[in-house]
PDB file of N, CA, C and O in Angstrom:
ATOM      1  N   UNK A   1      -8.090  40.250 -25.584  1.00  0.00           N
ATOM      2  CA  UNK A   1      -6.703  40.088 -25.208  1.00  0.00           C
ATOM      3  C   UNK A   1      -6.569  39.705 -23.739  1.00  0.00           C
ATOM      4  O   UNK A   1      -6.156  38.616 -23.340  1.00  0.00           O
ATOM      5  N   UNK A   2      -6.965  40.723 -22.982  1.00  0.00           N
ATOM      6  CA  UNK A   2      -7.154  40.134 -21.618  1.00  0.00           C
ATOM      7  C   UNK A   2      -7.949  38.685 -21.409  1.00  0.00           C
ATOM      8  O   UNK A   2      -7.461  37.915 -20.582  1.00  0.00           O
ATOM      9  N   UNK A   3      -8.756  38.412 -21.888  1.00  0.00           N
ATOM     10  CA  UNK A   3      -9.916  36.958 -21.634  1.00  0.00           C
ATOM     11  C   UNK A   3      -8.521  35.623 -22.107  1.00  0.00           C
ATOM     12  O   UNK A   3      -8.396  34.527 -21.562  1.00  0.00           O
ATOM     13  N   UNK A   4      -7.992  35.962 -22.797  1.00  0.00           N
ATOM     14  CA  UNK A   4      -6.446  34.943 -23.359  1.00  0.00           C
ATOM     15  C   UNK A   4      -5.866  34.878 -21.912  1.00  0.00           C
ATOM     16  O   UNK A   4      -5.687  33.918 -21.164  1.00  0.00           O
ATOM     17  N   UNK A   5      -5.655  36.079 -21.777  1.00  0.00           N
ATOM     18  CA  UNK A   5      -4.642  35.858 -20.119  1.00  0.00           C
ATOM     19  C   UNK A   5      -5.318  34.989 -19.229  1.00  0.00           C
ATOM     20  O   UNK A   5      -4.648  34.029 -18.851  1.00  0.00           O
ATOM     21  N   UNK A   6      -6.304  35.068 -18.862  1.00  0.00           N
ATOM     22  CA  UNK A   6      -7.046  34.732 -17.860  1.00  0.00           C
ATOM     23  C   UNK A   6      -7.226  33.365 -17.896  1.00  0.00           C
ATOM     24  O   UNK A   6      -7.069  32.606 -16.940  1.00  0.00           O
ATOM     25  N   UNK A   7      -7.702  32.931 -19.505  1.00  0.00           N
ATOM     26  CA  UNK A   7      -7.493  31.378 -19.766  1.00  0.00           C
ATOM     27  C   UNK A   7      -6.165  30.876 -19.131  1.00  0.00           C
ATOM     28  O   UNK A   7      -5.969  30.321 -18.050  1.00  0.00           O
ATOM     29  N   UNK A   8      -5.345  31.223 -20.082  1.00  0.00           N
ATOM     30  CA  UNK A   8      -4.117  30.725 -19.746  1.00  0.00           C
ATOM     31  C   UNK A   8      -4.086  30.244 -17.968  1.00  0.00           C
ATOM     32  O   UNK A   8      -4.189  29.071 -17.609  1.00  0.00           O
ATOM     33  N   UNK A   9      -3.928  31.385 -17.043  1.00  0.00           N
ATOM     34  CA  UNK A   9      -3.863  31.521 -16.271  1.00  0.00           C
ATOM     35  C   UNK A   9      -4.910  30.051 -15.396  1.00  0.00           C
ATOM     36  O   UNK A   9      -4.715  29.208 -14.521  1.00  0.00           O
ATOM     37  N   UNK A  10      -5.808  30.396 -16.136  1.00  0.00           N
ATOM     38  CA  UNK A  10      -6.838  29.464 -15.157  1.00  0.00           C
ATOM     39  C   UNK A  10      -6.491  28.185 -15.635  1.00  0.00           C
ATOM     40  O   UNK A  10      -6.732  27.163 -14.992  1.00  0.00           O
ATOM     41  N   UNK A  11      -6.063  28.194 -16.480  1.00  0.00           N
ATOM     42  CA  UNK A  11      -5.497  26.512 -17.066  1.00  0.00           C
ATOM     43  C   UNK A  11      -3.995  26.171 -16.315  1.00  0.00           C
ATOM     44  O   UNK A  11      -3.923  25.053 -15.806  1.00  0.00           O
ATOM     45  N   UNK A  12      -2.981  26.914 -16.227  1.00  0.00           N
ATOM     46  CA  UNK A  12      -1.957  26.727 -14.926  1.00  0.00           C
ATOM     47  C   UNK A  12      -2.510  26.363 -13.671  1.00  0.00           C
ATOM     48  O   UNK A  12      -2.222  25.312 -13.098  1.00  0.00           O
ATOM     49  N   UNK A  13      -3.264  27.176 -13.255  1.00  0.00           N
ATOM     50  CA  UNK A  13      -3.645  26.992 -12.050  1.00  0.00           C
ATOM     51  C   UNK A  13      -4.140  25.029 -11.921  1.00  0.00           C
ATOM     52  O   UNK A  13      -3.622  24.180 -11.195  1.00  0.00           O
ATOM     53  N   UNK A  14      -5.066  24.897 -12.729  1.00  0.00           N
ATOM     54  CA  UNK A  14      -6.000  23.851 -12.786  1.00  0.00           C
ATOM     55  C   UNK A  14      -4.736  22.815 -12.741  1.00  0.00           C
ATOM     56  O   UNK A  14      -4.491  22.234 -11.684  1.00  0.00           O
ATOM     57  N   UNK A  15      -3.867  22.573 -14.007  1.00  0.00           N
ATOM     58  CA  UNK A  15      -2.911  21.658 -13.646  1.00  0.00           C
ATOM     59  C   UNK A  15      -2.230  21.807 -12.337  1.00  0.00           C
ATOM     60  O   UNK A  15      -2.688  20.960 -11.570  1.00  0.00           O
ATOM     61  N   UNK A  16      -1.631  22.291 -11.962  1.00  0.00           N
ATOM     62  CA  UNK A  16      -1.164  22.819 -10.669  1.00  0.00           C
ATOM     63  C   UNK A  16      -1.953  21.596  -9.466  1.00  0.00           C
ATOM     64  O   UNK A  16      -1.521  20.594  -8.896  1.00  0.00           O
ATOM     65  N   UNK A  17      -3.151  22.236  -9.476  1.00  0.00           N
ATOM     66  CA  UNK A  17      -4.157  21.962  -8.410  1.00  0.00           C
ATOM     67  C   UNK A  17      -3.971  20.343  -8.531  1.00  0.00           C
ATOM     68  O   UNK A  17      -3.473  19.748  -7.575  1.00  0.00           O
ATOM     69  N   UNK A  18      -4.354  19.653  -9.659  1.00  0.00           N
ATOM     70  CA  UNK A  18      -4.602  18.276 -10.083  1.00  0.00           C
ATOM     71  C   UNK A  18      -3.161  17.945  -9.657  1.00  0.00           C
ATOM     72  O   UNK A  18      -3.046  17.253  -8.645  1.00  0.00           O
ATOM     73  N   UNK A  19      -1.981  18.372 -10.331  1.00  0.00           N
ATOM     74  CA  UNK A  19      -0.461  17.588  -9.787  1.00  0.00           C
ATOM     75  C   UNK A  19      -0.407  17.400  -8.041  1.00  0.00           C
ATOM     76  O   UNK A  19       0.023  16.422  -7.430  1.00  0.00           O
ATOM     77  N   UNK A  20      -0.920  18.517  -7.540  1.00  0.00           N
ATOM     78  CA  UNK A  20      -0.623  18.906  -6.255  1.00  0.00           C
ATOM     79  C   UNK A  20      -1.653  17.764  -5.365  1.00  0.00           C
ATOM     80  O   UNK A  20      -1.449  17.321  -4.235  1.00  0.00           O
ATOM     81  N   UNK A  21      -2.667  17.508  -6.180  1.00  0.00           N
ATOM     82  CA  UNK A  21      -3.851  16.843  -5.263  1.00  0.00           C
ATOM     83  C   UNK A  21      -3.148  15.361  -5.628  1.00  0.00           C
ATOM     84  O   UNK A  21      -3.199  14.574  -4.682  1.00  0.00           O
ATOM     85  N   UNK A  22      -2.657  14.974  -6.549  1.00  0.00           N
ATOM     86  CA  UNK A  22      -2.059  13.327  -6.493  1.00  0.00           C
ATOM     87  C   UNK A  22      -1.103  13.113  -5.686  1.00  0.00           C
ATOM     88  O   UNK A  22      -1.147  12.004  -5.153  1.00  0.00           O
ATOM     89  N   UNK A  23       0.096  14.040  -5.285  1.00  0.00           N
ATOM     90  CA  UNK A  23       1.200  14.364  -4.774  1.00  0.00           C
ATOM     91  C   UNK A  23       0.529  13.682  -3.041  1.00  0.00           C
ATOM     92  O   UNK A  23       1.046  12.788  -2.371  1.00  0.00           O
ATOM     93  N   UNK A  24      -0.721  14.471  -2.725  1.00  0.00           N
ATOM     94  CA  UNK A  24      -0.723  14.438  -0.936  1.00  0.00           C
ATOM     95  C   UNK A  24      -1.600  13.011  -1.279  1.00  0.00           C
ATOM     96  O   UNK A  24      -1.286  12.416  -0.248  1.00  0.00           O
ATOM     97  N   UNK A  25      -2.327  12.213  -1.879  1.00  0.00           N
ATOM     98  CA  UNK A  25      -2.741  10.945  -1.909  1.00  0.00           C
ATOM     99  C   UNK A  25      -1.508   9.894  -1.755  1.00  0.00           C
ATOM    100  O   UNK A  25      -1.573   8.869  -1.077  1.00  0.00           O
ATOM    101  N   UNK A  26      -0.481  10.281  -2.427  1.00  0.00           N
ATOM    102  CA  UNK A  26       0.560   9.018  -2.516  1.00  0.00           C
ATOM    103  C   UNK A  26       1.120   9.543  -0.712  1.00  0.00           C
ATOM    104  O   UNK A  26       1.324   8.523  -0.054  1.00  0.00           O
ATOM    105  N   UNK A  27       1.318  10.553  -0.071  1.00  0.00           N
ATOM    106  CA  UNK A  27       1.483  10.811   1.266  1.00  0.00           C
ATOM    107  C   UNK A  27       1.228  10.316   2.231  1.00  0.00           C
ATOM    108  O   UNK A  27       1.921   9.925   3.170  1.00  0.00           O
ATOM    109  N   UNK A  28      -0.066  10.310   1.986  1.00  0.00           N
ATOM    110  CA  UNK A  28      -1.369   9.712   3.050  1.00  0.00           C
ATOM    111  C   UNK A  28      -1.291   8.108   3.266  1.00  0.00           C
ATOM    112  O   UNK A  28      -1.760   7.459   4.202  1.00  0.00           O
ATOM    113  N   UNK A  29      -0.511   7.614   2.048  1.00  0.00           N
ATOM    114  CA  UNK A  29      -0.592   5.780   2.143  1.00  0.00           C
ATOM    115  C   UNK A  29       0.281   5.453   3.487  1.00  0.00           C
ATOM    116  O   UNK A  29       1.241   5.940   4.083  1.00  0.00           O
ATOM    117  N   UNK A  30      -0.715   4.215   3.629  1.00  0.00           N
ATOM    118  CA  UNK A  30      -0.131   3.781   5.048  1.00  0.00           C
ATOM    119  C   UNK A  30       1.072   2.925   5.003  1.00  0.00           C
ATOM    120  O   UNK A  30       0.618   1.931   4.436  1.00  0.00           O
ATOM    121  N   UNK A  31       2.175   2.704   5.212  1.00  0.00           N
ATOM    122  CA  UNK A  31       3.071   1.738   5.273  1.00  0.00           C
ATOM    123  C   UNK A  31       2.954  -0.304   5.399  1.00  0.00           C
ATOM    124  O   UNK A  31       2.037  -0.676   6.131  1.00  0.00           O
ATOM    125  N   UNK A  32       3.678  -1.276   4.842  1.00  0.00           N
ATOM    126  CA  UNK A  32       3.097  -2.208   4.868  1.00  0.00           C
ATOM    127  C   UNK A  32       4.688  -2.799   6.273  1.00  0.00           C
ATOM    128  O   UNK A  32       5.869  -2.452   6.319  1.00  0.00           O
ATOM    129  N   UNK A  33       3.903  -3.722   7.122  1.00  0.00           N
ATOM    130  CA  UNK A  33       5.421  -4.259   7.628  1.00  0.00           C
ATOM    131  C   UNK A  33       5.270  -5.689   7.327  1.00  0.00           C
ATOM    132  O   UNK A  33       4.203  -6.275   7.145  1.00  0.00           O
ATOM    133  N   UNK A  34       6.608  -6.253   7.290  1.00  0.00           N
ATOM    134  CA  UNK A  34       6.877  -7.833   7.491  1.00  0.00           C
ATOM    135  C   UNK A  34       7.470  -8.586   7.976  1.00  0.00           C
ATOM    136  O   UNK A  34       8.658  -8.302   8.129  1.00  0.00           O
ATOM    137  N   UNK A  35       7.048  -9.766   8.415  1.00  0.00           N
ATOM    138  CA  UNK A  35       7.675 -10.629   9.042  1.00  0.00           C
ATOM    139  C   UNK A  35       7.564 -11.873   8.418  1.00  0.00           C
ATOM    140  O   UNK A  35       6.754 -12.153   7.534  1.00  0.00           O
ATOM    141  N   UNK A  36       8.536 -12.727   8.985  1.00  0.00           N
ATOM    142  CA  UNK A  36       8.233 -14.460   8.698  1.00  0.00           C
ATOM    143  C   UNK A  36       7.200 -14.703   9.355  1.00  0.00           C
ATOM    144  O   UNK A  36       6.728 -13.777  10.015  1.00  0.00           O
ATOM    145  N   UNK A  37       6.635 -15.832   9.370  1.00  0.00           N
ATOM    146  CA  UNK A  37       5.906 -16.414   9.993  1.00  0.00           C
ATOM    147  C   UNK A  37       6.566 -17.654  10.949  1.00  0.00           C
ATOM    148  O   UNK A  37       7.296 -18.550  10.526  1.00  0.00           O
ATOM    149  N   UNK A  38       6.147 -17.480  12.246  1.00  0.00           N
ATOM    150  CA  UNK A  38       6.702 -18.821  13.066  1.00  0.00           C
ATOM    151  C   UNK A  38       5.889 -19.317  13.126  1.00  0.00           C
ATOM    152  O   UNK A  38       6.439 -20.376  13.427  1.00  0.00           O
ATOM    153  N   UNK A  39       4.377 -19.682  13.100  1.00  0.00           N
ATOM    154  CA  UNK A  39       4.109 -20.616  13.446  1.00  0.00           C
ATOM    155  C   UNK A  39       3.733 -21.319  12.090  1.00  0.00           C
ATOM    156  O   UNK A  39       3.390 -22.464  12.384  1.00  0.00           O
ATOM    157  N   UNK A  40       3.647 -21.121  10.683  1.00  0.00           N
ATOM    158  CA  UNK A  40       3.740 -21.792   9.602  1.00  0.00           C
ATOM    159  C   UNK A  40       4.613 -22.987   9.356  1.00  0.00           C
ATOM    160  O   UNK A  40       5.820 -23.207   9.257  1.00  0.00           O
ATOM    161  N   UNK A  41       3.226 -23.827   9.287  1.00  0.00           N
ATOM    162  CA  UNK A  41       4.390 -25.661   9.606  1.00  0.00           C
ATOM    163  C   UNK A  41       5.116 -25.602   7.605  1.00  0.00           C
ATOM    164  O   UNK A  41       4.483 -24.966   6.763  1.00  0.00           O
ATOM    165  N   UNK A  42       6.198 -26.225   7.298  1.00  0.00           N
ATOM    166  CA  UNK A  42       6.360 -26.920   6.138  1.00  0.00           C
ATOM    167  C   UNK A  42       6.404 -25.512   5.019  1.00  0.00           C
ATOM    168  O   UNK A  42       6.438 -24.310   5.280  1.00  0.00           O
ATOM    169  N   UNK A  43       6.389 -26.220   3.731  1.00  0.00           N
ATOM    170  CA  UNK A  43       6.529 -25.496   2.676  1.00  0.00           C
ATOM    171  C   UNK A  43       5.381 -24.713   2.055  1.00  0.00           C
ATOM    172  O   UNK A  43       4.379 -25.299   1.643  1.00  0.00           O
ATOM    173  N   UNK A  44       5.538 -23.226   1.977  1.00  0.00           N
ATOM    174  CA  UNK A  44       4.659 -22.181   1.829  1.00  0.00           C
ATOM    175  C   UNK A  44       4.151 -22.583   0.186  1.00  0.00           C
ATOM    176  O   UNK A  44       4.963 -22.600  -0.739  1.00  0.00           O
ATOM    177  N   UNK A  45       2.631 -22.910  -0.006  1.00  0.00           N
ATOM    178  CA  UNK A  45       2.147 -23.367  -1.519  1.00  0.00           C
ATOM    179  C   UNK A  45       1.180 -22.485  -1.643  1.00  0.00           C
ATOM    180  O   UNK A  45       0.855 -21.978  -2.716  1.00  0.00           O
ATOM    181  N   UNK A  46       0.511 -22.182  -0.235  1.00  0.00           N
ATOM    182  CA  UNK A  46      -0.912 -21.782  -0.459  1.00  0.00           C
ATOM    183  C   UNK A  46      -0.542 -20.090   0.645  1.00  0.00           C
ATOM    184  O   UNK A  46      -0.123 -19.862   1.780  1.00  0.00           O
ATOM    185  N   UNK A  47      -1.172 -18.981  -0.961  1.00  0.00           N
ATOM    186  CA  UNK A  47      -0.989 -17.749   0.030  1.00  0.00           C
ATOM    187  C   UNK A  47      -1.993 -17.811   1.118  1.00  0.00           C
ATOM    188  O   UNK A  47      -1.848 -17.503   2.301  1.00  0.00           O
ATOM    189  N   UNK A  48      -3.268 -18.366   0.368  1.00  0.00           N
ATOM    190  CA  UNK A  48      -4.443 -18.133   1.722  1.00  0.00           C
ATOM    191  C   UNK A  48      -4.372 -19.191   2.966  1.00  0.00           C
ATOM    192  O   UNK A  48      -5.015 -18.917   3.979  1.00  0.00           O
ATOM    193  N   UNK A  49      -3.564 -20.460   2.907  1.00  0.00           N
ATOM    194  CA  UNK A  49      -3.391 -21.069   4.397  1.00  0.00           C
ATOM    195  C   UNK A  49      -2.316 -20.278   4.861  1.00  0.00           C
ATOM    196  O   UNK A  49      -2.099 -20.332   6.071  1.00  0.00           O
ATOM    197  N   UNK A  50      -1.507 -19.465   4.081  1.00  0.00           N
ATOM    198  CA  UNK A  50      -0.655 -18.739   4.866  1.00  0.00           C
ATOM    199  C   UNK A  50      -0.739 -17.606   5.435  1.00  0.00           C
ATOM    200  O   UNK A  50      -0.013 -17.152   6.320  1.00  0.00           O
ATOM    201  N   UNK A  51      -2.014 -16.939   4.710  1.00  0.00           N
ATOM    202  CA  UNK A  51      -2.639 -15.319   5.115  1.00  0.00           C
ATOM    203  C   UNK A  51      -3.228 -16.313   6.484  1.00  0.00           C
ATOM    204  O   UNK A  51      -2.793 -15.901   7.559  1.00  0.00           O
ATOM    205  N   UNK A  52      -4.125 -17.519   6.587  1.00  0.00           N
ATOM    206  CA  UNK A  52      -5.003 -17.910   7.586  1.00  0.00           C
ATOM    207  C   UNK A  52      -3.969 -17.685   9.404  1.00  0.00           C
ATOM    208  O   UNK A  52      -4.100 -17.112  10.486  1.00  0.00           O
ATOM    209  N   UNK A  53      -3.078 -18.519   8.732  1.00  0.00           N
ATOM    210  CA  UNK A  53      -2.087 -18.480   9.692  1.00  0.00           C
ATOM    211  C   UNK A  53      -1.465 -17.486  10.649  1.00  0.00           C
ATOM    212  O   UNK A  53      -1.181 -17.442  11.845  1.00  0.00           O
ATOM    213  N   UNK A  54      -1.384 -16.715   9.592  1.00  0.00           N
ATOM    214  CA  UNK A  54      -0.832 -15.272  10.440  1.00  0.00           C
ATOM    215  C   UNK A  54      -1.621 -14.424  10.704  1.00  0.00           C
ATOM    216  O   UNK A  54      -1.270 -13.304  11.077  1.00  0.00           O
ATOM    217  N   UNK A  55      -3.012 -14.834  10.546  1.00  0.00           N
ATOM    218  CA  UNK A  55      -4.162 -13.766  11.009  1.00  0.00           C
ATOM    219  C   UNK A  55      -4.864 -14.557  12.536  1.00  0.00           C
ATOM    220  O   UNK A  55      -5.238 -14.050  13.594  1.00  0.00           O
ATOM    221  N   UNK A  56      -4.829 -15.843  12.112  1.00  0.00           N
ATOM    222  CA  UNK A  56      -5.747 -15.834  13.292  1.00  0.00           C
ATOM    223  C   UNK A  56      -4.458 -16.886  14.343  1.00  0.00           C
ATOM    224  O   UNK A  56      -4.627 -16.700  15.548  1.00  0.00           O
ATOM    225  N   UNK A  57      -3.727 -17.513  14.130  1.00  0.00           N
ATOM    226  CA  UNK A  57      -2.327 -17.511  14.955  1.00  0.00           C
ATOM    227  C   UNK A  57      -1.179 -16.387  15.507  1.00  0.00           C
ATOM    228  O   UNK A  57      -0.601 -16.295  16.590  1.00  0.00           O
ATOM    229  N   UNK A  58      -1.124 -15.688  14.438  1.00  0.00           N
ATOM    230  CA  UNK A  58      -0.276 -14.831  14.818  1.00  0.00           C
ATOM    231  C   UNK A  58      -0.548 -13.407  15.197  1.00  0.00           C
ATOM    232  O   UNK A  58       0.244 -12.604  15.690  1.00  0.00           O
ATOM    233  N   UNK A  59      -1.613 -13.263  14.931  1.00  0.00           N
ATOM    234  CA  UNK A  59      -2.537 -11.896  14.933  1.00  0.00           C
ATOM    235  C   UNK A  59      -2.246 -10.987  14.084  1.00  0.00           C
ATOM    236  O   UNK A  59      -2.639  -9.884  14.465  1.00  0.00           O
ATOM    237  N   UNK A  60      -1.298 -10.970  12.283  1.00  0.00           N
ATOM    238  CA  UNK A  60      -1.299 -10.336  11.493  1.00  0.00           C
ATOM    239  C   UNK A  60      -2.364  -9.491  10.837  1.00  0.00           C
ATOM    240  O   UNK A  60      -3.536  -9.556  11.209  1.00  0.00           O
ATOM    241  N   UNK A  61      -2.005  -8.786   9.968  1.00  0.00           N
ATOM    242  CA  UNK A  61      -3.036  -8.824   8.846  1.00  0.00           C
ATOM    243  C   UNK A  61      -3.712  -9.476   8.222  1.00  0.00           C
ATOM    244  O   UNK A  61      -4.932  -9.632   8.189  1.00  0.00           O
ATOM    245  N   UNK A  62      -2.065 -10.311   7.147  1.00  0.00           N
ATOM    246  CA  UNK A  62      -2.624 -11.221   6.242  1.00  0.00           C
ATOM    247  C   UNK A  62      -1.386 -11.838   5.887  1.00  0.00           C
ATOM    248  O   UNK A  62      -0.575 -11.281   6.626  1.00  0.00           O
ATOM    249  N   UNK A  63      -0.721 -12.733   5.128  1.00  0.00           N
ATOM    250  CA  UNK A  63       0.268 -13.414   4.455  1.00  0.00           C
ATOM    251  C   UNK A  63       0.523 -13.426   3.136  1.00  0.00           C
ATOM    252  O   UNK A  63      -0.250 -12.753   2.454  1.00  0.00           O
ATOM    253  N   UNK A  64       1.320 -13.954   2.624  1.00  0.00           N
ATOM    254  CA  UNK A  64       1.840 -14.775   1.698  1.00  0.00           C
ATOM    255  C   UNK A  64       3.266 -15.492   1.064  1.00  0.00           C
ATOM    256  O   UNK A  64       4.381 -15.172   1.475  1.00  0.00           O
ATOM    257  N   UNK A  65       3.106 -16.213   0.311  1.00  0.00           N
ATOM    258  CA  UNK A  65       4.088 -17.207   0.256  1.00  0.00           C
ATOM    259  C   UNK A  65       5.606 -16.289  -0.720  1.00  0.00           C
ATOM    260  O   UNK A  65       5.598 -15.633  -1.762  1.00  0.00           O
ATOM    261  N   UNK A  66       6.419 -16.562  -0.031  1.00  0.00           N
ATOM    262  CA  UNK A  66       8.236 -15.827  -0.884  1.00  0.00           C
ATOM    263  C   UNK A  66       8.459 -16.861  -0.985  1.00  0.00           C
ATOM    264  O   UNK A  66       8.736 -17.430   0.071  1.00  0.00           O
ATOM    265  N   UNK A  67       8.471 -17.618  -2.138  1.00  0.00           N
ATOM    266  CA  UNK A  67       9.693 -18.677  -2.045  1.00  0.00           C
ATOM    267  C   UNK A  67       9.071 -19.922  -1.684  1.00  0.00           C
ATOM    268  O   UNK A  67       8.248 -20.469  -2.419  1.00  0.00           O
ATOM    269  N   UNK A  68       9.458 -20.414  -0.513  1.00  0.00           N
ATOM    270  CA  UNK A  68       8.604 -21.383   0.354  1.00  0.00           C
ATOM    271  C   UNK A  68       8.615 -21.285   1.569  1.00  0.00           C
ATOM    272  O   UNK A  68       8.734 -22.220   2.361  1.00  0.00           O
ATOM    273  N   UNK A  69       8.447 -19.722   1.919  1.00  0.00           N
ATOM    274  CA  UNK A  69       8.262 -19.409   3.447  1.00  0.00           C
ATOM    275  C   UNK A  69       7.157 -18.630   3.257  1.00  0.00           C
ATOM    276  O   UNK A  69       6.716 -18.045   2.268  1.00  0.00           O
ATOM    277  N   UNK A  70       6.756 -18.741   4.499  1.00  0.00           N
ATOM    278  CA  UNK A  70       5.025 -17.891   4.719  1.00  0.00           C
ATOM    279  C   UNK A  70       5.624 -16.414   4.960  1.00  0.00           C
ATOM    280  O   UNK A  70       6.659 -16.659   5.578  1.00  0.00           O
ATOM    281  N   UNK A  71       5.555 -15.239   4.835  1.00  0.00           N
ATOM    282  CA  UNK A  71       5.660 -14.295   5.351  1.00  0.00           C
ATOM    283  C   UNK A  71       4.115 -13.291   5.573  1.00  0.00           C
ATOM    284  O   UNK A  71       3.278 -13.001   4.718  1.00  0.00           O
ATOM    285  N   UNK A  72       4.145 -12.998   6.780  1.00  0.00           N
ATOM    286  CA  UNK A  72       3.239 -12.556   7.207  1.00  0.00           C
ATOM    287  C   UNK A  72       3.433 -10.711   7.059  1.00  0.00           C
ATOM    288  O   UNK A  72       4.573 -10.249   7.007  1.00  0.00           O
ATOM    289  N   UNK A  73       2.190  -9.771   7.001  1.00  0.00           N
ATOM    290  CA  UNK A  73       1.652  -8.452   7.029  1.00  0.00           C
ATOM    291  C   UNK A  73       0.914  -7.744   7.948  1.00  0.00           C
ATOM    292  O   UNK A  73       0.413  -8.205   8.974  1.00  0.00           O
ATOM    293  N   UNK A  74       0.873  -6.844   7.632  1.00  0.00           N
ATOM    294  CA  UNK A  74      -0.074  -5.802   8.365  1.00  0.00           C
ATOM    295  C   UNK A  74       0.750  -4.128   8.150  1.00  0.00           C
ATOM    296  O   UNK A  74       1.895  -3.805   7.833  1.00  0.00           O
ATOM    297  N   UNK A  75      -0.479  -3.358   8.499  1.00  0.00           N
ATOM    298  CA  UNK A  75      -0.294  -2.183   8.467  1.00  0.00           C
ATOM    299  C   UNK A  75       0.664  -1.478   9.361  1.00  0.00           C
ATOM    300  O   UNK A  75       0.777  -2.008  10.467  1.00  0.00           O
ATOM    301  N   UNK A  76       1.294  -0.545   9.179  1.00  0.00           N
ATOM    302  CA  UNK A  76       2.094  -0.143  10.108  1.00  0.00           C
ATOM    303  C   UNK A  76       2.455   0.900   9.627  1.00  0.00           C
ATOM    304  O   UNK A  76       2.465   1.139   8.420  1.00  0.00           O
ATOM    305  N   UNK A  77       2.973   2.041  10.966  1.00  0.00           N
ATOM    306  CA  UNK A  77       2.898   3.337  11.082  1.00  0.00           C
ATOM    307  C   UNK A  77       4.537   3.849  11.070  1.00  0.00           C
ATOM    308  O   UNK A  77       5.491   3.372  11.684  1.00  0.00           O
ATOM    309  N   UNK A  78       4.486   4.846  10.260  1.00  0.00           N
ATOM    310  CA  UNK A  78       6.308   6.153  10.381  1.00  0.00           C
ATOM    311  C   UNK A  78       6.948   5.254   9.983  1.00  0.00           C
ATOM    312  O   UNK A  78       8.162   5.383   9.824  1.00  0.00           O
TER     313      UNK A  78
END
């Protein structure tokens, strides 16, 4: 009778633990920011001439194409 309790018990706990441990992972993610891109000549076709652009022109992250504008990335904090 008692060894039932204890299951139980240790099986709450366990879910618990697992909900609680996904909860502080989604926390921890870092934020994304964005911008246009200025120095992207013409109509946005290609994400990777547009990631190129804003990484090594603009000093981004990385890019890609909305529409037919380049918009540029990177990580960013609060």
């Amino acid at each position: 009778m008692a060894g039932e309790g204890l299951r139980k018990l240790t099986a709450v706990v366990i879910i618990f633990l697992a909900l609680a441990s996904g909860w502080m992972v989604v926390q921890t993610e870092g934020l994304t920011c964005y911008k246009p891109s200025t120095a992207f000549q013409g109509t946005c076709n290609s994400a990777e001439e547009c990631g190129r652009v804003c990484f090594y022109q603009e000093g981004w992250d990385d890019g890609f194409c909305s529409g037919d504008k380049c918009i540029c990335t990177q990580q960013c904090c609060c």
